[in-house]
N, C-alpha and C positions, 0 to 999 in steps of 0.2 A: 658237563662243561658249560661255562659261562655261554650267553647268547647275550653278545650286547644289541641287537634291534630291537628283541625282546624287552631289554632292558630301560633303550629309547623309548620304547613304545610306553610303557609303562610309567614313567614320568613325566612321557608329555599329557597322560589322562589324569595324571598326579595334578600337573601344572593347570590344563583345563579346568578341572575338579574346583581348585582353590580362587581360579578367577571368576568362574559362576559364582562360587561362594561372596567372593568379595562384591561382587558387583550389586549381588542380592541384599548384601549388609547394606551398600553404600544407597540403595534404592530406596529399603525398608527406613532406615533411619531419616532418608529425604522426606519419605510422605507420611511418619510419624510426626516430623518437627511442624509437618504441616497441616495435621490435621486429620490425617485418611482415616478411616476407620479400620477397626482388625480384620473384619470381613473381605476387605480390599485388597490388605494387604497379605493377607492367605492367598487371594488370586495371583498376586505378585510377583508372589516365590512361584507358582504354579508357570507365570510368562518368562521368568528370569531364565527357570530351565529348559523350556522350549525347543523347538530345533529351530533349523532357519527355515524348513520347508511351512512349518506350520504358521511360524510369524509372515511369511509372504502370504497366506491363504488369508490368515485372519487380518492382514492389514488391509488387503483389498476389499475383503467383505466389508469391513470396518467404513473404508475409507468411500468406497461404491455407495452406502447408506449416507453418508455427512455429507458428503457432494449432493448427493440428488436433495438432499433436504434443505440445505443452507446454501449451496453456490446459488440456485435461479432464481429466488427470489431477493437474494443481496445484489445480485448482477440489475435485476429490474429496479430494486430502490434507487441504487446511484445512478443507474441513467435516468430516472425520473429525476432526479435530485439534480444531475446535474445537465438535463434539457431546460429545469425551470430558473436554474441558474443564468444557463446560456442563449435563453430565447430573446434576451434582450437585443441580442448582437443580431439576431434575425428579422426580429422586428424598427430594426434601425432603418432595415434597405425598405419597410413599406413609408405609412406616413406617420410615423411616430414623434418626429423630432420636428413635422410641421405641425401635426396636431397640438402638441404640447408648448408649442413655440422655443423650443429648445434653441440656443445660440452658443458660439464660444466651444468650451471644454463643458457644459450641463450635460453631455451626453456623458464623459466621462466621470464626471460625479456624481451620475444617477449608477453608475456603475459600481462607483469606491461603496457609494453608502448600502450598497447591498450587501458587502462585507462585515460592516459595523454591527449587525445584531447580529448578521451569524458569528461571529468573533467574540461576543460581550457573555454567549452561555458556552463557547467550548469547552473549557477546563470541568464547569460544573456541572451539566447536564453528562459529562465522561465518567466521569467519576461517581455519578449517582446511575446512571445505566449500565457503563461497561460495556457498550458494545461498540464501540470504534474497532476495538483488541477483539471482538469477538471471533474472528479465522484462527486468530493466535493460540484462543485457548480449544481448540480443535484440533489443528497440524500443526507437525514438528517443523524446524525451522528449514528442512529441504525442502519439504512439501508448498511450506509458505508463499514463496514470490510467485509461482504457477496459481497456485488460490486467488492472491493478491489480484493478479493482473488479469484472471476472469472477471474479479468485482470492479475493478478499475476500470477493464475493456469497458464498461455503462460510460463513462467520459467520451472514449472516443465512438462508444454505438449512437451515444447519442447526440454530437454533435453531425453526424451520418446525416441519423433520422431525421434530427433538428432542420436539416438544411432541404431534405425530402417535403416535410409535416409543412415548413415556414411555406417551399416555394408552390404547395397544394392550397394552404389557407389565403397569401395574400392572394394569387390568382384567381381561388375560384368563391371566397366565402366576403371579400372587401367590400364592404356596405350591406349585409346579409341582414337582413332586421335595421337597419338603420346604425349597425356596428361595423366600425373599421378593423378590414383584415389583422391590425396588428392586436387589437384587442379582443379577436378570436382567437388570437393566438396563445393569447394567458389565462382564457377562459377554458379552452380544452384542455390542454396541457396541467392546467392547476388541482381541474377537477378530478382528471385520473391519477394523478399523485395521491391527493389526499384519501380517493378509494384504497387505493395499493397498503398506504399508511395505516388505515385502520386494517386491512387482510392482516398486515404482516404486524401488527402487535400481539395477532394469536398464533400465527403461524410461527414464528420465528423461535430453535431451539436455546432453551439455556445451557449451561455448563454439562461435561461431559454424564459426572455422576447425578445427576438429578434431569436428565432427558429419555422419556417414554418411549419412545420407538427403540430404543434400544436393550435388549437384554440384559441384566447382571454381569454376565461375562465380556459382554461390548462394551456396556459401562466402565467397568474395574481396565480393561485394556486402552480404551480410548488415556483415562488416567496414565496407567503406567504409559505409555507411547512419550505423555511430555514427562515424566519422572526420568526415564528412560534419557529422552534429549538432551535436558538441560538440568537434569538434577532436582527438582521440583513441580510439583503438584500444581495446578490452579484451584486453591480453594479464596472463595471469594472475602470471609470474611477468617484470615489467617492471623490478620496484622487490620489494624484501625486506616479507616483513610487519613485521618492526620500522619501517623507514622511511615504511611506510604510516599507522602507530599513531601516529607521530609528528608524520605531516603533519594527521591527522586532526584530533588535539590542538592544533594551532598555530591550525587554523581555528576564528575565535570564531563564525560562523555556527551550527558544529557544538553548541555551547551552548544559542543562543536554537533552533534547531529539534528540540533535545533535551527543550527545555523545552515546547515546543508540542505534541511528541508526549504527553510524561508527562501534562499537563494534559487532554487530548483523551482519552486513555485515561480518566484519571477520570471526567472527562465522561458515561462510559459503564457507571459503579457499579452502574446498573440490573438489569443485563444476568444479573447470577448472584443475582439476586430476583426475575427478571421476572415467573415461575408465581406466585410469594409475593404479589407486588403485583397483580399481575391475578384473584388469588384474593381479593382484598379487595370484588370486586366483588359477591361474594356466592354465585357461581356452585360449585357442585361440586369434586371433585380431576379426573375426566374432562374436566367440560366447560371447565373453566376452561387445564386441556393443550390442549385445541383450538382454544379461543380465541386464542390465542399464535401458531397459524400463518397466520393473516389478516394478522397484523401485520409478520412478518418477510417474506411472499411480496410487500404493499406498500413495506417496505424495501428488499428485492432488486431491483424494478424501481425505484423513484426513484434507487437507487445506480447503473444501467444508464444512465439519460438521466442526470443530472447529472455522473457523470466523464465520457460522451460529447461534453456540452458543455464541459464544462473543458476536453478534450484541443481540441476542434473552436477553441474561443477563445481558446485558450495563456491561460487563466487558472486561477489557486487560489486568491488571497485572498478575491473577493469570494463565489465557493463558499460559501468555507468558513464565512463572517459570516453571510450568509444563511440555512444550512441550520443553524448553532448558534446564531441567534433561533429556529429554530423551537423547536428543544430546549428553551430556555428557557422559550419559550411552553409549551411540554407540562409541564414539572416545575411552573410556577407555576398551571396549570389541578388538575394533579392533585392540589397540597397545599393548595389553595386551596375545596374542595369535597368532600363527597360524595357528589354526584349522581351515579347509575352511567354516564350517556349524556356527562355531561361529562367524567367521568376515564376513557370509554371512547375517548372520543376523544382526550384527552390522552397515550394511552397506546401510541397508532401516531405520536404527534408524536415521544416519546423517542428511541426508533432510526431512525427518519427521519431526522432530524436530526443527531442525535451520531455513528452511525457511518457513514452518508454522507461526512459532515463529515472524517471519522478515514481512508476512502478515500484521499480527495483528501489528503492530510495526506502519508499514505505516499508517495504517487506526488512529492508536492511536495519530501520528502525524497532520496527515491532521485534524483532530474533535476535536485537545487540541488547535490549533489557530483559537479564532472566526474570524468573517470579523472586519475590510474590505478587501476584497477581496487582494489587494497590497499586506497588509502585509502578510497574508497567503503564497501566493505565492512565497515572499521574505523569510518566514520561512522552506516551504517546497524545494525552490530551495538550501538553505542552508543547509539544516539538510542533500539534496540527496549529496551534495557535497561535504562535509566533510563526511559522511558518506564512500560516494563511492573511497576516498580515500584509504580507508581499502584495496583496490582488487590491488593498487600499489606493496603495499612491503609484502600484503598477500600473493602474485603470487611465494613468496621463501619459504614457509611454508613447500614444499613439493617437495624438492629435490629429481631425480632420485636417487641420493647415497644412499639416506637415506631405498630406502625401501628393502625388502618388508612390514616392519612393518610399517614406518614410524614416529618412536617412539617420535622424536621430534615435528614432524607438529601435530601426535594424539592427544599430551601431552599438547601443545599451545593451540591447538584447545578447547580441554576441559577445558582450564582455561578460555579462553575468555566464551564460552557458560557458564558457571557459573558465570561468572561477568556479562552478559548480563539479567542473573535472579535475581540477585543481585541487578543493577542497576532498573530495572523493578520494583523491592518493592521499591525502594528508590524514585524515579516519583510516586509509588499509593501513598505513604506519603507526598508527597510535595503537589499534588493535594487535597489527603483530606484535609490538610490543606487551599490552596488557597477558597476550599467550604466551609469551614466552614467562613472563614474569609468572602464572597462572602455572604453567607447565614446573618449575622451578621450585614451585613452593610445594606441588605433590610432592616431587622428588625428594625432599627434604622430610615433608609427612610420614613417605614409605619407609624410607632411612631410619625417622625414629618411632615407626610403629604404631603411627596416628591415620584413622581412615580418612577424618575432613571435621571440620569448626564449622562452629556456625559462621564465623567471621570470613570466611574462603567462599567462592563458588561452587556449585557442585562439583563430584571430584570427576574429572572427564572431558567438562563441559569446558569448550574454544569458542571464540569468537569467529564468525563467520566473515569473512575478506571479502 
């Protein structure tokens, strides 16, 4: 007698059977287009059929080794990177702007022009390095925005520290040899960077398959993980950098998230007035540096749980809307009043919010260009570049005249962080749209018997919202 569970049973290990199978073609054929070697992709087949208890063993092992190797010293470069950025803003409250006989807006144009050269090699020094992208070519795109927002916390550790470092140098080192505290200030700060900078040009790993600390089999997996996500491999030299630049520019995405980035960045005008404007509140040049690092050690941790949750929910739009109403709410408390306890609290809502928000941004950036690897690079060295122009003519936003309120830079400020949520639903719409269309055109492939073109995205592969 017939046993139909028997029977169920049996063609759902049928059905199992043929999706492993298919998933292994659709794999294999990804990292052959790109490059892998056969030896790789033996391992491949070996990951494809796996269980899930073994792929949870091996990712943490996997992913336990890349963390300790790569998170603590890319955390330490950008808070070096960007305390030498931000020490300016510190060194305003000692005598800097008497020493140098600064008047006017020269404070805020010795600010713009610090932008100008870092701006003039982004695109090229990207694309001859590659390491803007380099988390990207490591973790999949869940993993991403938690990575991201560890290397990004250096912004907000170190505008903390910044405000700790500034209010120990000018008080206790101001006139030390005949040097003014503020020019201690870029004396210490400059020389442990450029230590860090020569560590980490040997410390630091290259791409998955050609890094030492790792096994053959960690190697081959670390690969398959992104063949896995997104349908492709990172090999560095798959495609030319011209053909990268090329693709990069065809794709109009690369615009509206070029634009999202620069706006977000504005967003964040505050950031090299922050001592100026927290010094409105009446407080001292000491205590008003101290006061500053309550507020970035609160940003550091809400940036820790919020891309946690982003990566944890495969989401970033609604992130990002959320935490740039807070911003909003903060600039319109803070020009709106002033009461010290109301624009004190207004004043942990600004980076809360904006560069939380700017976290997530990046990550959403890096994870919405698949490989190959070029064009990524070409779209992420764009998006930093245009973007970073924002901090040019941002650097006027916040004219000494204008305060104590600052009613004009609050009032910009809060229009941009509303257009930067704004803009945010407008990318989750264009994306659900490209998946649907993405999703549509499998459907059609399966129909007539075709696994994936070159001309399509990996077969699988969605845009993350």
């Amino acid at each position: 007698m017939d046993n139909p569970k028997a029977e169920e049973s049996i063609e759902a290990i049928k059905e199992s059977r043929e999706e492993i199978e298919h998933k292994q073609q659709v794999i294999e054929d990804a990292a052959k287009k790109h490059g892998v070697c056969d030896e790789q992709i033996a391992w491949f087949r070996k990951f494809t059929e796996a269980d899930a208890d073994w792929h949870r063993a091996m990712n943490k092992r996997l992913l336990r080794k890349v963390d300790i190797h790569l998170l603590p010293l890319l955390v330490l470069m950008y808070l070096l990177n960007f305390l030498d950025r931000s020490n300016l803003a510190q060194a305003r409250l000692g005598t800097l702007e008497k020493d140098l006989g600064m008047t006017g807006t020269d404070f805020n144009l010795a600010t713009s022009i610090l932008f100008v050269g870092y701006l003039l090699m982004q695109l090229p020094s990207n694309l001859l390095l590659t390491r803007i992208f380099l988390m990207s070519s490591w973790y999949t795109r869940g993993e991403l925005a938690y990575r991201i927002a560890w290397f990004y916390s250096g912004s907000s550790l170190s505008n903390a520290f910044g405000g700790l470092i500034g209010a120990g140098v000018l008080s206790n080192l101001s006139g030390a040899h005949g040097i003014t505290g503020w020019r201690w200030l870029f004396i210490i700060e400059g020389t442990i960077t450029i230590g860090v900078a020569i560590i980490a040009a040997f410390i630091l790993p290259n791409y998955p398959k050609n890094t030492k600390w790792l096994t053959p089999e960690e190697q081959a997996y670390a690969q398959w993980r992104l063949v896995d996500d997104t349908g492709e491999a990172d090999v560095a030299d798959s495609i030319s950098v011209k053909e990268g630049v090329k693709m990069a520019f065809k794709d109009p995405r690369l615009y509206l998230f070029t634009l999202l980035q620069h706006v977000s960045i504005l967003s964040q005008a505050f950031q090299y007035f922050f001592p100026t404007i927290v010094k409105t509140l009446g407080f001292g040049t000491i205590e008003t540096l101290l006061l500053t690092a309550p507020v970035w050690i609160l940003t550091f941790l809400v940036s820790l749980v919020a891309t946690y949750t982003s990566g944890r929910l495969g989401d970033r739009s609604i992130h990002i809307i959320c935490l740039m109403l807070v911003s909003v709410a903060g600039n319109i408390i803070a020009v709106s009043t002033l009461n010290t306890a109301a624009r004190f609290f207004a004043i942990f809502l600004l980076p809360v919010g904006a560069v939380t928000a700017y976290e997530i941004i990046l990550a959403w950036v890096a994870n919405s260009f698949p490989r190959p690897l070029v064009k990524r690079s070409a779209c992420i060295s764009v998006a930093n570049l245009v973007g970073n122009t924002a901090n040019i003519y941002g650097s006027y936003m916040y004219p000494a005249s204008d305060g104590p309120r600052y009613l004009p830079g609050g009032a910009a400020t809060a229009s941009v962080a509303l257009l930067v949520a704004i803009l945010a639903f407008v990318v989750r719409l264009v994306l659900q749209r490209e998946n649907r269309r993405i999703a549509q055109h499998e459907e059609s492939e399966r129909e007539a018997g075709v696994v994936g073109t070159p001309e399509t995205v990996a077969v699988g592969f969605r845009y993350i919202l």
